[in-house]
KEMARPA-614701 format. One record per residue (C-alpha): residue number from 1; residue in one letter; x, y, z. Coordinates in Angstrom, 1 decimal. Example, Ala and Ser with C-alpha at 12.3 -4.5 7.8 and 13.67 -1.06 7.14 Angstrom:
// KEMARPA-614701
site n->1, res->a, x->12.3, y->-4.5, z->7.8
site n->2, res->s, x->13.7, y->-1.1, z->7.1
//
This chain:
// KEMARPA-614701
site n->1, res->x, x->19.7, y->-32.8, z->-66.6
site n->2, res->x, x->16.5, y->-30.6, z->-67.6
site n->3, res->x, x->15.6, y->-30.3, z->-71.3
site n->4, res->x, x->16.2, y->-27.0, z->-72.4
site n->5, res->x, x->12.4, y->-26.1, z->-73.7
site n->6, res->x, x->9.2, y->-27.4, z->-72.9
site n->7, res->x, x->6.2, y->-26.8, z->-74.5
site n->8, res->x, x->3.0, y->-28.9, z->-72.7
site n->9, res->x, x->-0.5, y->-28.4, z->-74.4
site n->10, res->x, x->0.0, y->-24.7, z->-75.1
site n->11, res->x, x->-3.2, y->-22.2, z->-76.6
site n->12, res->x, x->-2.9, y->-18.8, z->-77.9
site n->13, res->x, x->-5.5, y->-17.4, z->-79.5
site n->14, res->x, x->-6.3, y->-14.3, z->-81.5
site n->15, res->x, x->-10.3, y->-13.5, z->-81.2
site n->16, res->x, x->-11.8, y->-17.1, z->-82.8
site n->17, res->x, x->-8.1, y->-17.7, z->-85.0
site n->18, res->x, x->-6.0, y->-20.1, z->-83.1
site n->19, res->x, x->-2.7, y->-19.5, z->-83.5
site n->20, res->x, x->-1.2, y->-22.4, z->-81.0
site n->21, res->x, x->-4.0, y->-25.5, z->-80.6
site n->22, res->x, x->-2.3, y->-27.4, z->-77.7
site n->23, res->x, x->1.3, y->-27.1, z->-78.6
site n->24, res->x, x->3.6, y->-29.8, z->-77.7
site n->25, res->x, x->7.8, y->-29.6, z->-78.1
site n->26, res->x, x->10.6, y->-31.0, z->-76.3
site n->27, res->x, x->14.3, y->-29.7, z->-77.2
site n->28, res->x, x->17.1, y->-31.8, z->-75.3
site n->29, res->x, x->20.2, y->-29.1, z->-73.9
site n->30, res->x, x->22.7, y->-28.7, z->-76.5
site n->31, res->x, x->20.8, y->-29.6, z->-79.5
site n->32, res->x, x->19.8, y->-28.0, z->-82.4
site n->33, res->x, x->15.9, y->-28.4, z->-83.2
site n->34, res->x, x->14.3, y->-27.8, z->-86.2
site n->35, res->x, x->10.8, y->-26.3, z->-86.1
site n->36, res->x, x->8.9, y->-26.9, z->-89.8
site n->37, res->x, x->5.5, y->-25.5, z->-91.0
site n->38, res->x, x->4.2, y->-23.2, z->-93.6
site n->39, res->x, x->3.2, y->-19.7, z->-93.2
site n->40, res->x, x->0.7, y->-19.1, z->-90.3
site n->41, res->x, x->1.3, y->-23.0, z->-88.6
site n->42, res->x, x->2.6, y->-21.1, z->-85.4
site n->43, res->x, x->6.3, y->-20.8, z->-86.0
site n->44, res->x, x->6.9, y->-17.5, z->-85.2
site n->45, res->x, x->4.3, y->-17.2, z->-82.9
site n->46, res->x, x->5.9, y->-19.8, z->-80.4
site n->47, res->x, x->9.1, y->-18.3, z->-80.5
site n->48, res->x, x->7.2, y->-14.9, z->-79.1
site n->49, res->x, x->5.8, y->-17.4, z->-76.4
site n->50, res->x, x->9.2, y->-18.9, z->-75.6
site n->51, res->x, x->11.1, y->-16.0, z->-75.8
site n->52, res->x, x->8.7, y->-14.1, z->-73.0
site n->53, res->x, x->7.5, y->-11.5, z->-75.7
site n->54, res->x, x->4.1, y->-13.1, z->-75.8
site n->55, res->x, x->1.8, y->-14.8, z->-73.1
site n->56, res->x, x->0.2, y->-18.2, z->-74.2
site n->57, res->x, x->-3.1, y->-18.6, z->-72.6
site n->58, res->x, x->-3.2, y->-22.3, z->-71.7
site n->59, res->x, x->-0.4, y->-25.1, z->-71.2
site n->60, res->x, x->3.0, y->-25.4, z->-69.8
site n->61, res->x, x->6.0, y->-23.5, z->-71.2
site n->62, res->x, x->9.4, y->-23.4, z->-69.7
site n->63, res->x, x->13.3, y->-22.7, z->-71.2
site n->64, res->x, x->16.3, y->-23.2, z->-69.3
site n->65, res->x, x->14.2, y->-25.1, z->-66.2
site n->66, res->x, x->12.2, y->-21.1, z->-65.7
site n->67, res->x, x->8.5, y->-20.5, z->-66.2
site n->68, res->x, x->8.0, y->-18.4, z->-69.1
site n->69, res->x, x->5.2, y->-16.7, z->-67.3
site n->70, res->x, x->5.8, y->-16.2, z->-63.7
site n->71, res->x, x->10.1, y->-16.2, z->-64.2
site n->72, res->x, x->10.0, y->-14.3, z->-67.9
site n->73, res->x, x->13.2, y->-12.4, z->-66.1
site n->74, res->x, x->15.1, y->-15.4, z->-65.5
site n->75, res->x, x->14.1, y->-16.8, z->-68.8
site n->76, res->x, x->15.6, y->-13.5, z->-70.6
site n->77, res->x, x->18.9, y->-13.5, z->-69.1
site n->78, res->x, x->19.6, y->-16.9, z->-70.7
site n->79, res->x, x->18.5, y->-16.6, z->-74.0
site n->80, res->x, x->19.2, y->-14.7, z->-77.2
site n->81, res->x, x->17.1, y->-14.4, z->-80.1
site n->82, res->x, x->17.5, y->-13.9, z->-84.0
site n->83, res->x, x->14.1, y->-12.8, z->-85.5
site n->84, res->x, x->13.5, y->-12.5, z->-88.9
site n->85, res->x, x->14.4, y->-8.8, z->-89.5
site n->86, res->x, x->17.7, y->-7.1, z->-88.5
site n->87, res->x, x->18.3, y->-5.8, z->-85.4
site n->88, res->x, x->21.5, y->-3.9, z->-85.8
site n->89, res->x, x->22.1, y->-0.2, z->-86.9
site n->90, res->x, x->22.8, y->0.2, z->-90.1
site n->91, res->x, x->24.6, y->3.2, z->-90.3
site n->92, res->x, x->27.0, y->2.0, z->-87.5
site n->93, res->x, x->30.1, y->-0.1, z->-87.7
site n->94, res->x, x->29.9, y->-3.7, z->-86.4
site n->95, res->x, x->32.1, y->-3.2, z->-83.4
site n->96, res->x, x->29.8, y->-0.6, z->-82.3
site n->97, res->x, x->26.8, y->-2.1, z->-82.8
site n->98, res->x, x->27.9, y->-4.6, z->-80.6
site n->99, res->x, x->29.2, y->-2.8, z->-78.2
site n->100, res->x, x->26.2, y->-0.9, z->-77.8
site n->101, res->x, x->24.2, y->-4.5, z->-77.5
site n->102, res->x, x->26.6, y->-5.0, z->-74.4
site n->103, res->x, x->26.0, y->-1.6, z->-72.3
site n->104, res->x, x->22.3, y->-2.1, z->-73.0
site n->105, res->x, x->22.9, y->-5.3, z->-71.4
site n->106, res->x, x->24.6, y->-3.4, z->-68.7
site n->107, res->x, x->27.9, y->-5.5, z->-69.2
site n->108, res->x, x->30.1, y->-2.1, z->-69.1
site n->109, res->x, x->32.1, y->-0.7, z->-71.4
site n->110, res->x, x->35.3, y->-2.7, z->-71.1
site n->111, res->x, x->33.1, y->-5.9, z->-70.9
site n->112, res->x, x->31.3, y->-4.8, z->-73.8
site n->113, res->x, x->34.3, y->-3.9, z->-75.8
site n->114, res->x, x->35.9, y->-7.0, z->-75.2
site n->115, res->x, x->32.9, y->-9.4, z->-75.7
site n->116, res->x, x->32.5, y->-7.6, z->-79.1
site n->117, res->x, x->35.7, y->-8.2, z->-79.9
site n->118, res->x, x->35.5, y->-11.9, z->-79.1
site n->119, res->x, x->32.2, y->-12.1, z->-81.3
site n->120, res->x, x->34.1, y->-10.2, z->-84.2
site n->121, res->x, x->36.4, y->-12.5, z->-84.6
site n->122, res->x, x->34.3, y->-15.2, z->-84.0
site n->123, res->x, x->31.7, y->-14.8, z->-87.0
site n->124, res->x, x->34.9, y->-13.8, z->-89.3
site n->125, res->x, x->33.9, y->-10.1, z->-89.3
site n->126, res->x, x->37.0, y->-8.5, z->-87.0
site n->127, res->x, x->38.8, y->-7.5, z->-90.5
site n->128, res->x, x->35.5, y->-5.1, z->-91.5
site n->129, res->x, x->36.8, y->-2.4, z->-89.1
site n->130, res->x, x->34.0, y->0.9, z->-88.6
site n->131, res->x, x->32.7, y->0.2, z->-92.1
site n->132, res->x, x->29.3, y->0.8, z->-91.6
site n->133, res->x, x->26.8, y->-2.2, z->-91.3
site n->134, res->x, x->24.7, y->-0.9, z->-94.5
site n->135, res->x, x->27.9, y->-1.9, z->-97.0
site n->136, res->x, x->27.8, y->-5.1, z->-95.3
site n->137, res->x, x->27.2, y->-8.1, z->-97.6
site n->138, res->x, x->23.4, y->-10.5, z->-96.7
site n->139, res->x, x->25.3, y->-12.9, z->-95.1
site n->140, res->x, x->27.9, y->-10.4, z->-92.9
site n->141, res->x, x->24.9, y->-8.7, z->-91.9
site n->142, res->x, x->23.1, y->-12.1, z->-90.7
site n->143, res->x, x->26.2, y->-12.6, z->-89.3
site n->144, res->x, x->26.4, y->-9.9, z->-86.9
site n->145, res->x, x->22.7, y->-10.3, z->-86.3
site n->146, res->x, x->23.8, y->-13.4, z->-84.7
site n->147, res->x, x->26.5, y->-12.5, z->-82.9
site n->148, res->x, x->24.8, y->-9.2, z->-81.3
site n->149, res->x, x->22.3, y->-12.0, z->-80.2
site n->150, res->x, x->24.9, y->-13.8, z->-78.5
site n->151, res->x, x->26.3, y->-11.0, z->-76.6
site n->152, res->x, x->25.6, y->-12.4, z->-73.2
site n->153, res->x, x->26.6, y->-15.7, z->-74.5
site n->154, res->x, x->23.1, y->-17.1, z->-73.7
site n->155, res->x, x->22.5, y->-21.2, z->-72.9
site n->156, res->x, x->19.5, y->-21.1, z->-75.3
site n->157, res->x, x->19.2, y->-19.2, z->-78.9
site n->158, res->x, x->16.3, y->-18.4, z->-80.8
site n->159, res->x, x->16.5, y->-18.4, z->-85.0
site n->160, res->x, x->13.6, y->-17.5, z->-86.4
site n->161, res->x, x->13.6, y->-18.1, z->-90.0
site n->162, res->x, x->17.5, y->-16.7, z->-90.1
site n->163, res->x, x->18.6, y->-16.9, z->-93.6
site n->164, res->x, x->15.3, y->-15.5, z->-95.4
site n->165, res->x, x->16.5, y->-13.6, z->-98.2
site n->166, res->x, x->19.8, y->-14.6, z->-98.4
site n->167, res->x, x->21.3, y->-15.8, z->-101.1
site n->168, res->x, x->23.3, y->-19.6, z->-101.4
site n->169, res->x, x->26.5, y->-17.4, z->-100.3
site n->170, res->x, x->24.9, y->-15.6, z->-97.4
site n->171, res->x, x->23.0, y->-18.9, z->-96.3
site n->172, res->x, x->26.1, y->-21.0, z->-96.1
site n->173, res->x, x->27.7, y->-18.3, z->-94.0
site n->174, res->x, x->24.8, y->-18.4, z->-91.1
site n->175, res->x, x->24.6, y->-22.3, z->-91.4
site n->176, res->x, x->28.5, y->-22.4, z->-90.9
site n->177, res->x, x->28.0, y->-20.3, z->-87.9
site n->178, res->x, x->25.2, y->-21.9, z->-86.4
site n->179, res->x, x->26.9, y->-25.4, z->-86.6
site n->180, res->x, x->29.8, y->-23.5, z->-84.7
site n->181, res->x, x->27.3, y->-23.2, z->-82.2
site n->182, res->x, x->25.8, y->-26.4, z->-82.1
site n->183, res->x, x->29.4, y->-27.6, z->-81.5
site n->184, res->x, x->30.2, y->-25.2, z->-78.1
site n->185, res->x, x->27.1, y->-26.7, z->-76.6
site n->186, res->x, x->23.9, y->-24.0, z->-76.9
site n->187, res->x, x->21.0, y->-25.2, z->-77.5
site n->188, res->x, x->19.3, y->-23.5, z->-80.9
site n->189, res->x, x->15.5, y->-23.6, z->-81.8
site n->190, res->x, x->15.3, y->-23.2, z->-85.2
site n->191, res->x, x->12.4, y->-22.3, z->-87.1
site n->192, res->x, x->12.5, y->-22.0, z->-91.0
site n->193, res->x, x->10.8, y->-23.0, z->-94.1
site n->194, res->x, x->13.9, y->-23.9, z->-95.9
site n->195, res->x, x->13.8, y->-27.4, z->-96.0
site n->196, res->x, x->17.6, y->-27.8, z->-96.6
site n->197, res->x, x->18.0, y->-25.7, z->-94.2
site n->198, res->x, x->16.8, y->-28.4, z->-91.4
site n->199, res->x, x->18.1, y->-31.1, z->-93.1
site n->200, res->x, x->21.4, y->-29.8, z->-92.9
site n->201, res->x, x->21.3, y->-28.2, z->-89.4
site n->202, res->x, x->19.0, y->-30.2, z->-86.9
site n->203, res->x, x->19.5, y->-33.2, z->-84.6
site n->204, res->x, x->15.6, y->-33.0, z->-84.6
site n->205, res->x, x->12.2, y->-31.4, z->-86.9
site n->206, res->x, x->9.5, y->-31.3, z->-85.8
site n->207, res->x, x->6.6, y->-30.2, z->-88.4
site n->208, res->x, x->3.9, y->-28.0, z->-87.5
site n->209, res->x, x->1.2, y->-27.1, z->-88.7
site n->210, res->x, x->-2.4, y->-25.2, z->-87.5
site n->211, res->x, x->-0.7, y->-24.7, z->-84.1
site n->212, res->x, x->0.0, y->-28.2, z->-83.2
site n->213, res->x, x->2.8, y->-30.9, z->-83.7
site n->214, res->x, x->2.1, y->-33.0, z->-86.4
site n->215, res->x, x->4.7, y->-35.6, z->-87.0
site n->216, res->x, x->8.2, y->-34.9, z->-85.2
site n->217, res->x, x->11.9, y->-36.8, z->-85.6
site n->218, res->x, x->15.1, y->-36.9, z->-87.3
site n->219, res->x, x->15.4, y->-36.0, z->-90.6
site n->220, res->x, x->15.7, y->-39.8, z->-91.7
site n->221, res->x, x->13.1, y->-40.8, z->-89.4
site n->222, res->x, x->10.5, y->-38.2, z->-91.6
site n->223, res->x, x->11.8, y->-39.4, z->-94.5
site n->224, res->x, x->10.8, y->-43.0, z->-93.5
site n->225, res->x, x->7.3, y->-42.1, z->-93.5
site n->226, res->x, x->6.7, y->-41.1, z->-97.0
site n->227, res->x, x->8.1, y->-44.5, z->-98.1
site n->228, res->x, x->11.9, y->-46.1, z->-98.6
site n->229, res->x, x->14.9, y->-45.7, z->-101.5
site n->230, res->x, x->13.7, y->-45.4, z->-105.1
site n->231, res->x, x->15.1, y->-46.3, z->-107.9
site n->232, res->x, x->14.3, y->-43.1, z->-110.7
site n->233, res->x, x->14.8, y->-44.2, z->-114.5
site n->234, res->x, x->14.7, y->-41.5, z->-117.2
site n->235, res->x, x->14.2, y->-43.3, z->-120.5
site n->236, res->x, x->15.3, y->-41.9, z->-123.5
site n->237, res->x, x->12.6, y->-43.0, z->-125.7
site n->238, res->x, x->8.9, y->-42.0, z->-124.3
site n->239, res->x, x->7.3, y->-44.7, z->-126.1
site n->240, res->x, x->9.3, y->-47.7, z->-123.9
site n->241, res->x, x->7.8, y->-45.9, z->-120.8
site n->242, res->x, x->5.3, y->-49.0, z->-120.4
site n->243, res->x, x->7.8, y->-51.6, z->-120.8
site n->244, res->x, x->10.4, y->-50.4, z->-118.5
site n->245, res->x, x->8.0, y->-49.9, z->-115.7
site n->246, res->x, x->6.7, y->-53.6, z->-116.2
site n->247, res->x, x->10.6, y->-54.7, z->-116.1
site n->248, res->x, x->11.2, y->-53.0, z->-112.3
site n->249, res->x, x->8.2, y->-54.8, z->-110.7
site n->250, res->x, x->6.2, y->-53.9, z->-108.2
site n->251, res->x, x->5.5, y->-50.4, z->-106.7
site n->252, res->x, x->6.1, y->-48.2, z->-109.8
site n->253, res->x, x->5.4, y->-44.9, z->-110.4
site n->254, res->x, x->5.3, y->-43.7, z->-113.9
site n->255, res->x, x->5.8, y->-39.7, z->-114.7
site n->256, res->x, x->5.3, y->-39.5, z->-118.7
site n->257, res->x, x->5.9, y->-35.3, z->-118.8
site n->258, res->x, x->9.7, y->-36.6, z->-117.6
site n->259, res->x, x->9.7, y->-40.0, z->-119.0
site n->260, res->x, x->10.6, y->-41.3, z->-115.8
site n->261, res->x, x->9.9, y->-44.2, z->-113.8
site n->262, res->x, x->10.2, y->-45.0, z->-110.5
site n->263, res->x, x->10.1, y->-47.8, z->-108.0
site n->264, res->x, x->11.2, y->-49.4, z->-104.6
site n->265, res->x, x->14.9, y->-49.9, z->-103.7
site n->266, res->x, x->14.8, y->-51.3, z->-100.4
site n->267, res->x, x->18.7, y->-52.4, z->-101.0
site n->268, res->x, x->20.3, y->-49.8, z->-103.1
site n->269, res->x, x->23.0, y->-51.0, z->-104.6
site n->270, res->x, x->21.6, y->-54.6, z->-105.5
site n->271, res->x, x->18.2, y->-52.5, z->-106.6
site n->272, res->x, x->20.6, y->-50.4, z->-109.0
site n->273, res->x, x->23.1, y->-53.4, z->-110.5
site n->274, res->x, x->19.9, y->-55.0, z->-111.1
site n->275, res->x, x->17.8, y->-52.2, z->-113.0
site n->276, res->x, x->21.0, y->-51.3, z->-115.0
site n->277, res->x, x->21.2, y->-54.9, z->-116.2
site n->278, res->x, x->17.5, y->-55.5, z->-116.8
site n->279, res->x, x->17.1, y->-52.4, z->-119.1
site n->280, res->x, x->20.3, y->-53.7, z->-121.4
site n->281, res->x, x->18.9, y->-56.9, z->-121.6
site n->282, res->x, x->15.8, y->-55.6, z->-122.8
site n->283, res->x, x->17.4, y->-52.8, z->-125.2
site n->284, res->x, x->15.8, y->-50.1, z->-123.3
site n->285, res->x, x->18.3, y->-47.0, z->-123.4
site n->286, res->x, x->18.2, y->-44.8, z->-120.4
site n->287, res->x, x->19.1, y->-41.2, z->-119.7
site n->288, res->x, x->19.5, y->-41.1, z->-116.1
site n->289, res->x, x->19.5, y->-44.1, z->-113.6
site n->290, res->x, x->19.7, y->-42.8, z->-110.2
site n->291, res->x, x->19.0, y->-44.0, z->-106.5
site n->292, res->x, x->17.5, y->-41.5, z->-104.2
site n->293, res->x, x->15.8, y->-41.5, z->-101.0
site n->294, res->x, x->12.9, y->-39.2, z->-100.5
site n->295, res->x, x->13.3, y->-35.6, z->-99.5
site n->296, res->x, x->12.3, y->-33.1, z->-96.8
site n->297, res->x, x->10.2, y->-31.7, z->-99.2
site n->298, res->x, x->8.1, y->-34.7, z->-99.9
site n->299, res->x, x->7.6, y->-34.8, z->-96.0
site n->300, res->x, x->6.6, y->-31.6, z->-95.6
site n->301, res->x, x->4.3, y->-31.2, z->-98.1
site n->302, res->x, x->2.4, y->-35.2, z->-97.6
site n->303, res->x, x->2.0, y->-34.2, z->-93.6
site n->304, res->x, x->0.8, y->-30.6, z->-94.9
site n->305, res->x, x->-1.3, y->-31.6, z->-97.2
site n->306, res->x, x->0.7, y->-29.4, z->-100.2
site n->307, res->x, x->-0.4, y->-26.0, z->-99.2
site n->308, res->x, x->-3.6, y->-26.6, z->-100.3
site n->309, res->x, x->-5.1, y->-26.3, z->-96.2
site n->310, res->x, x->-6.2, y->-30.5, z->-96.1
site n->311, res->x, x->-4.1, y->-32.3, z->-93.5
site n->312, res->x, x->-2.6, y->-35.3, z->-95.0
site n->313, res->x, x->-3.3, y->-38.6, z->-93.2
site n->314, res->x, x->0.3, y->-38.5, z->-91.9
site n->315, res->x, x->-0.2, y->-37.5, z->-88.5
site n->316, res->x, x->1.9, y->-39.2, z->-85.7
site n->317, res->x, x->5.1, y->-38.6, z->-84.0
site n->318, res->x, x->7.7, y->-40.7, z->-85.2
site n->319, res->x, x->9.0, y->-43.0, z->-82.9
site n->320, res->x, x->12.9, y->-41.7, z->-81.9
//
């Protein structure tokens, strides 16, 4: 079975700006693959490549086993796409507005009627009746966005940064839906800066960032790479900072402005029983003991440097 996209060494460029430097991204069918990067790495600009709105000028790029290029029709009769702004009519009920998605995707009207209905009930918005979309709730809207973009139940689907502006409520409500998704089998490439949001939803990330891969695997796997399990102590009194960092050993961190101090836990539980024990022994009275292991936000800002524009020297694919 073909993967579902393929991305081989693709180049788009805007004058002397390159937006995509050699692109590289494989998503397996039926998987949901999170694309990372901050704003102007080429997220939204290879979703326009993929999704046959814009043409790449160098490299390979296929979806659903067509050419983008020379087969952008085949391409757009198996793919739906969620851009970052809404797509509906706001001053039209939901049913229509799907309904009207159908007949421009010459389905008919009976077709489109009952695909509508099927979608309705689907994203839990058949109870909203003709109430027009613009009294719809962040999330209901979102919702519908993503169900007129599955109105021709397409084998591949597009997010682009989905749950912008939403709030917790509104966010939970797409994520719920996309996992629904994930679980009948279409494939989803999902681009986002949320890093939650990818932890929570992909099989696979990969980070991007000046057009070009930079480190790509599961969320564990990206975790890996900016180091292990710690152990975080908060200590109650600042002045026994010093001696409770010499009592956990090697490898410790020491953050003064929140009295904390940090250091390996390569076995969690033993590295927890054992820091608990060491700081009553010594009489060292702590706020907070707590084992964590590194976040997608620490990955994403040591492969992009923190913003500041300086790659960080993290910058390998990550072995699956």
């Amino acid at each position: 079975m073909s993967d579902a996209i393929v991305l081989e060494g693709v180049h788009k460029r805007y004058g002397e700006k390159r937006a995509l430097d050699g692109l590289g991204l494989t998503v397996r069918r039926g998987a949901v693959h999170g694309v990372l990067g901050p704003n102007g790495a080429g997220k939204t600009t290879a979703v326009r490549v993929l999704t046959t709105l814009l043409r790449h000028d160098e490299g390979r790029a296929e979806v659903a086993g067509f050419d983008v290029r020379s087969e952008a029709a085949e391409v757009r009769r198996r793919i739906g796409l969620l851009g970052q702004h809404a797509a509906v009519d706001e001053e039209l009920g939901g049913r229509q507005n799907l309904e009207m998605f159908g007949r421009l995707h010459h389905l008919g009207a009976r077709r489109a009627g009952l695909r509508a209905g099927e979608l309705l009930e689907r994203f839990g918005l058949a109870d909203t009746g003709r109430k027009a979309v613009k009294q719809y709730s962040g999330g209901m809207r979102r919702r519908l966005d993503l169900a007129a973009s599955l109105i021709t139940d397409p084998e591949v689907l597009f997010l682009d940064e989905p749950t912008t502006g939403l709030d917790p409520r509104g966010r939970t409500e797409v994520w719920n839906a996309v996992r629904s998704l994930a679980a009948g089998g279409t494939t989803v490439l999902l681009t986002t800066q949320y890093l939650e949001e990818a932890d929570q939803l992909a099989d696979r990330i990969s980070v991007i960032d000046d057009g070009r891969v930079i480190a790509e695997g599961t969320a564990d796997q990206l975790k890996a790479t900016v180091g292990g399990d710690r152990v975080d102590v908060v200590v109650r009194d600042p002045g026994r900072l010093g001696e409770a960092a010499a009592l956990l050993g090697e490898g410790v961190s020491v953050d003064t402005d929140r009295r904390l101090v940090g250091a390996p836990a390569p076995d969690r539980m033993r590295a927890l029983t054992r820091t608990v024990r060491l700081l009553e022994e010594a009489g060292i009275e702590a706020e907070d003991v707590a084992v964590r292991r590194p976040t997608l936000d620490e990955v994403f800002l040591a492969l992009t440097g923190g913003g500041s524009g300086a790659r960080a020297p993290l910058d390998a694919e990550v072995a699956a």
